[in-house]
C-alpha positions in Angstrom: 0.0 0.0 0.0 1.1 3.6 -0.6 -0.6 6.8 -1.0 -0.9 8.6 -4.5 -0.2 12.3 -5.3 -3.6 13.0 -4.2 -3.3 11.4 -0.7 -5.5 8.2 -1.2 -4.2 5.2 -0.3 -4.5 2.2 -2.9 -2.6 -0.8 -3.9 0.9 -0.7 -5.6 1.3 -4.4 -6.0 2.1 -7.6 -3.7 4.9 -8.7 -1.5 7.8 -9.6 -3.1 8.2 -11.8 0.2 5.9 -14.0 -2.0 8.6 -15.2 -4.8 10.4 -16.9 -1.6 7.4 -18.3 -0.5 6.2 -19.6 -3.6 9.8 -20.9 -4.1 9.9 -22.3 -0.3 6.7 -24.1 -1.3 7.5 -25.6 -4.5 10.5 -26.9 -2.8 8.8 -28.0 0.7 6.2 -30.3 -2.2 9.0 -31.5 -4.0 10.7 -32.8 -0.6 7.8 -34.4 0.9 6.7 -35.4 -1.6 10.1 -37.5 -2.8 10.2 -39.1 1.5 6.5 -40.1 1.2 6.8 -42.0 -2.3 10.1 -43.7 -1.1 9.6 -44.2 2.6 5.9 -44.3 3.4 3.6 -44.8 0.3 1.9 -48.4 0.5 2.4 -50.3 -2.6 -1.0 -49.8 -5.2 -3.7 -52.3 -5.3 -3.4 -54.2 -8.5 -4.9 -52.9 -11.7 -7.9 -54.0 -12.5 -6.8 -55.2 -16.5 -9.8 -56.7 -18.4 -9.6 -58.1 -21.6 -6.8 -56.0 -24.0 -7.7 -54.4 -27.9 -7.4 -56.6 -30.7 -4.5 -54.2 -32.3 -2.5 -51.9 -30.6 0.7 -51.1 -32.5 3.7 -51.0 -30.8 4.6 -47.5 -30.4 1.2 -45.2 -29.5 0.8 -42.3 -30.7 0.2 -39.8 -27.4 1.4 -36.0 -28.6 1.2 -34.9 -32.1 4.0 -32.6 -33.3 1.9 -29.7 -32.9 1.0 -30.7 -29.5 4.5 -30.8 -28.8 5.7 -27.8 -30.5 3.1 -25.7 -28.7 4.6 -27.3 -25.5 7.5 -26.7 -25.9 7.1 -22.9 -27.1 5.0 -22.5 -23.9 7.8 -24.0 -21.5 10.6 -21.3 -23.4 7.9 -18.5 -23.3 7.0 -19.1 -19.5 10.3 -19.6 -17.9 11.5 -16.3 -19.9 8.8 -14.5 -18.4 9.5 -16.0 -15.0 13.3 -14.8 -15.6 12.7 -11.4 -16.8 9.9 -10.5 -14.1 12.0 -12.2 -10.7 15.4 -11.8 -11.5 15.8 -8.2 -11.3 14.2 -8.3 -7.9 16.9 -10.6 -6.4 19.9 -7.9 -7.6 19.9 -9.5 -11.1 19.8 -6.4 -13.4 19.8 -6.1 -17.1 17.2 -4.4 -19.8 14.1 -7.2 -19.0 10.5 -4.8 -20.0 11.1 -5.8 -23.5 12.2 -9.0 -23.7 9.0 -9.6 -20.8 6.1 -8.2 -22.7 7.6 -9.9 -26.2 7.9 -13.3 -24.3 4.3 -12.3 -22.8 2.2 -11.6 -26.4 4.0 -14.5 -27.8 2.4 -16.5 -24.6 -0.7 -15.1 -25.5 -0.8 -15.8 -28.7 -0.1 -19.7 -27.8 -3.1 -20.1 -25.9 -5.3 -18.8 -28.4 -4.0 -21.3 -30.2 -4.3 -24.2 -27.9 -8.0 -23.0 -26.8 -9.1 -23.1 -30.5 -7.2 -26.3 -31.5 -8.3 -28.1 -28.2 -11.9 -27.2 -28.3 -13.3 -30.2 -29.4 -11.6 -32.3 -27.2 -12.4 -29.6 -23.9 -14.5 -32.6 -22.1 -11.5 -34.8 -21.9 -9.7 -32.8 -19.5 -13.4 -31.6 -17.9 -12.8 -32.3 -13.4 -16.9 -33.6 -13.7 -18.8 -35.2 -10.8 -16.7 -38.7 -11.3 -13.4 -37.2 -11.4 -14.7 -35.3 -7.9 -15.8 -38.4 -6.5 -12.2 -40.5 -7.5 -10.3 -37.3 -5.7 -12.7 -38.1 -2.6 -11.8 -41.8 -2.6 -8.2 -41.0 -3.5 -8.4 -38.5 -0.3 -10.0 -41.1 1.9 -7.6 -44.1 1.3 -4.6 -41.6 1.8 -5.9 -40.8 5.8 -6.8 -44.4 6.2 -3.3 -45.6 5.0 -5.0 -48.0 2.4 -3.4 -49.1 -0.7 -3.3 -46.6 -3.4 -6.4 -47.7 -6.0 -4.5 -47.0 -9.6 -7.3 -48.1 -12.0 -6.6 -47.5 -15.7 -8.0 -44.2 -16.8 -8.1 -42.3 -20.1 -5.8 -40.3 -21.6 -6.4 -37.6 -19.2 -6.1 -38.6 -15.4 -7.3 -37.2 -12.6 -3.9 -35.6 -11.6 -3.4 -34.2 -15.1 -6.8 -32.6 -15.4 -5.9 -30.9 -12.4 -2.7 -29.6 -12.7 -4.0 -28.2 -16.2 -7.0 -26.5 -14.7 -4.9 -24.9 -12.1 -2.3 -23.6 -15.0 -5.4 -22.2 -17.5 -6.4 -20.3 -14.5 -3.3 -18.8 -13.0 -1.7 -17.9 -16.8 -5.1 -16.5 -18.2 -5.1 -14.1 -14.7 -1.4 -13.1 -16.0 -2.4 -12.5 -19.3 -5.2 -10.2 -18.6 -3.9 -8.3 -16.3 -0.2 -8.4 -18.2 -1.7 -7.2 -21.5 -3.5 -4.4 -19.6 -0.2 -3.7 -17.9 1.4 -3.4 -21.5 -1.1 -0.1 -21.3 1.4 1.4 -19.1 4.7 1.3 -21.4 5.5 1.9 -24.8 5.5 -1.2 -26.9 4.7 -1.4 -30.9 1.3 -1.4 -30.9 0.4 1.4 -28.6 2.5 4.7 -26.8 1.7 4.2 -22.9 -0.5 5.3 -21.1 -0.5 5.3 -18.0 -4.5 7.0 -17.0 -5.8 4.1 -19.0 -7.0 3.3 -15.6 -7.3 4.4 -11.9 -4.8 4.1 -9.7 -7.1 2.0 -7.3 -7.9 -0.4 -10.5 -4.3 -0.3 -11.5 -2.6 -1.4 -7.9 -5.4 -4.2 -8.3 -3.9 -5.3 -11.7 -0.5 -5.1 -10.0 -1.7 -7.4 -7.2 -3.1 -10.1 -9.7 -0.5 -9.8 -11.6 2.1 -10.6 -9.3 0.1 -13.2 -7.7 -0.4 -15.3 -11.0 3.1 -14.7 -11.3 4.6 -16.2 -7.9 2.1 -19.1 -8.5 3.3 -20.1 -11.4 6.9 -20.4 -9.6 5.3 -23.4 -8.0 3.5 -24.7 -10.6 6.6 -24.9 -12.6 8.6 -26.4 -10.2 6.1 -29.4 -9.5 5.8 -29.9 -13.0 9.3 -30.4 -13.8 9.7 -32.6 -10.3 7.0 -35.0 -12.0 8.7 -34.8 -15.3 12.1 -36.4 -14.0 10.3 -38.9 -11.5 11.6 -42.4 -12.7 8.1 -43.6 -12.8 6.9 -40.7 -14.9 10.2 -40.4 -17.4 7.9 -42.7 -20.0 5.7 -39.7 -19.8 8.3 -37.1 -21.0 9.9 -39.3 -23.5 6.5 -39.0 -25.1 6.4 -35.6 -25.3 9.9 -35.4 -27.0 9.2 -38.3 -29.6 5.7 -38.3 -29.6 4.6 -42.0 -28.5 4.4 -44.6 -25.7 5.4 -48.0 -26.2 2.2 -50.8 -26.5 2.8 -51.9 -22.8 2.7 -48.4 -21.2 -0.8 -48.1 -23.0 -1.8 -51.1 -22.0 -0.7 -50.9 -18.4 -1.7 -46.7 -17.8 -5.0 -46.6 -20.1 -8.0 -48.2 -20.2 -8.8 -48.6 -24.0 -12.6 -48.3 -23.6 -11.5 -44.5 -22.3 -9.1 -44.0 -24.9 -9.6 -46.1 -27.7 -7.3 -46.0 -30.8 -9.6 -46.9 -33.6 -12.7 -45.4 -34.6 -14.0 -41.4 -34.4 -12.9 -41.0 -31.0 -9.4 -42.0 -32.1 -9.2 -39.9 -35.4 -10.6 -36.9 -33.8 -7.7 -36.6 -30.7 -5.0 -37.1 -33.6 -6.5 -34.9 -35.5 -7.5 -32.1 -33.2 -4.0 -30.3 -33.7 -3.1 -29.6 -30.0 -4.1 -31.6 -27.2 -5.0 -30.4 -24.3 -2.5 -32.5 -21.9 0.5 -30.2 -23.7 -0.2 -28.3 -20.8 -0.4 -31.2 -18.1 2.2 -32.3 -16.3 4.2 -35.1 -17.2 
C-alpha cells in the first residue's frame, strides 16, 4: 500500500516476500513429496486389466508434433517471463521490459492457439462429478493408510486434469492483467498510457498480476519434479518423440477410455493440440 499524489491510499502491488514463499513451497512439495513415495507410500492395489484391444501397435501415438511444438514454445515462453519478471528483484539487473512483454504476447498468442485447436476435445480434461468423487476416494484411502487404487484411466487422469486446470487459470489471470499492464509502457502497438485506468484499478492489476506470477513459480517447479520422476520419465519421452510403447498403453490406459480406432481415435490425432500439452508429465 502507498498513497498517490492526491493522498489516497491504494494498492501498488504484492509482496515480493511471496517469490520466496512460492519458491519455499515448491520446494517444501517436491521434498515431501520424494520421503512419502520412497519411505511411506503403500504399494498400489493391483490394476484392475480386463480383456486388452485386438491391435494396438507398438509405439502409441500420445502428442502430435503440434502438440509438442506448442509445449515446448509454452515451457521457453513461461520460464522467460519467469526470468525477466524475478530476476531483477533478487539484484539481477539487465534491460528485461522488453524482452517480458515480447515473451508475454507470444504467450498469449499460444493459448489462443491451444483453446481453439483443443476445443473439441475440452471434455477430456473436464474435473466432472466422477473425477470429484475419484479425488474423494483418493483423499480417503490416503488418511486411512490403504493401498493406493491405480485403475486405468483415459488419456487424461485425474492428476493431469488438475494440474491443467490450475495452470489455465493462473496464466489467463497473468495475461489479462499483463496485456493491460502493456497499457502502461510503450510497446509497438500502442504509446503508454499510464491514465488508461485508476490508480485503485491499476494497484489491483499489480496485485493479480504478481500473484499469478509467484504461482506459477510453484506450478513450474512441480511440474518439472513429475517430469524427472523415474516412474513418470515414459511420460516425458512422449512428449519429445511423440509416442508410448504398447505396454505403457496397455498398463496406464484403459482402451474403452481412450480407444485408438474409430471417431474418438481420429478426432484426438486430428485435433491439432491436445490439451494435456499443458499437463504435467
Amino acid at each position: 500500500m502507498a498513497d498517490n499524489p492526491w493522498g489516497q491510499n491504494i494498492l501498488i502491488g504484492v509482496a515480493w516476500d511471496l517469490l520466496w514463499a512460492a519458491l519455499f513451497a515448491g520446494i517444501i512439495f517436491v521434498v515431501v513429496h520424494a520421503l512419502y513415495v520412497a519411505v511411506m507410500a503403500p504399494p498400489p492395489a493391483p490394476k484392475e486389466m480386463g480383456a486388452p484391444p485386438a491391435r494396438v501397435p507398438d509405439k502409441v501415438e500420445r502428442h502430435s508434433a503440434s502438440s509438442r511444438t506448442f509445449h515446448w514454445l509454452m515451457a521457453i515462453s513461461m520460464l522467460t517471463l519467469l526470468v525477466t519478471a524475478f530476476f531483477p528483484l533478487v539484484g539481477i539487473q539487465f534491460a528485461w521490459v522488453t524482452i517480458h512483454w515480447i515473451a508475454g504476447v507470444v504467450l498469449t498468442l499460444l493459448i489462443i492457439y491451444h483453446i481453439f485447436a483443443a476445443m473439441k476435445n475440452w471434455r477430456s480434461v473436464w474435473i466432472g462429478g466422477a473425477e470429484l468423487g475419484q479425488a474423494k476416494e483418493a483423499i480417503g484411502r490416503f488418511f486411512r493408510r490403504e493401498r493406493a487404487k491405480e485403475d486405468r484411466s483415459g488419456k487424461y487422469p485425474l492428476d493431469q486434469r488438475a494440474y491443467h486446470s490450475a495452470a489455465t487459470i493462473v496464466s489467463l489471470g497473468a495475461i489479462i492483467t499483463g496485456i493491460l499492464m502493456m497499457f502502461r509502457i510503450d510497446t509497438w502497438f500502442w504509446q503508454s498510457n499510464p491514465y488508461f485506468l485508476s490508480d485503485s484499478t491499476w494497484g489491483l492489476v499489480f496485485v493479480l498480476h504478481g500473484l499469478c506470477g509467484v504461482a506459477l513459480i510453484t506450478l513450474v517447479i512441480a511440474h518439472i519434479y513429475f517430469a524427472v520422476r523415474p516412474e513418470k520419465r515414459w511420460m516425458t519421452r512422449s512428449m519429445i518423440k511423440g509416442w508410448i510403447t504398447k505396454e505403457e498403453y496397455l498398463d496406464h490406459y484403459d482402451p474403452a477410455l481412450w480407444p485408438l480406432e474409430g471417431e474418438t481415435a481420429r478426432s484426438e490425432a486430428e485435433g491439432g493440440t491436445d490439451p494435456e500439452a499443458v499437463a504435467p508429465a
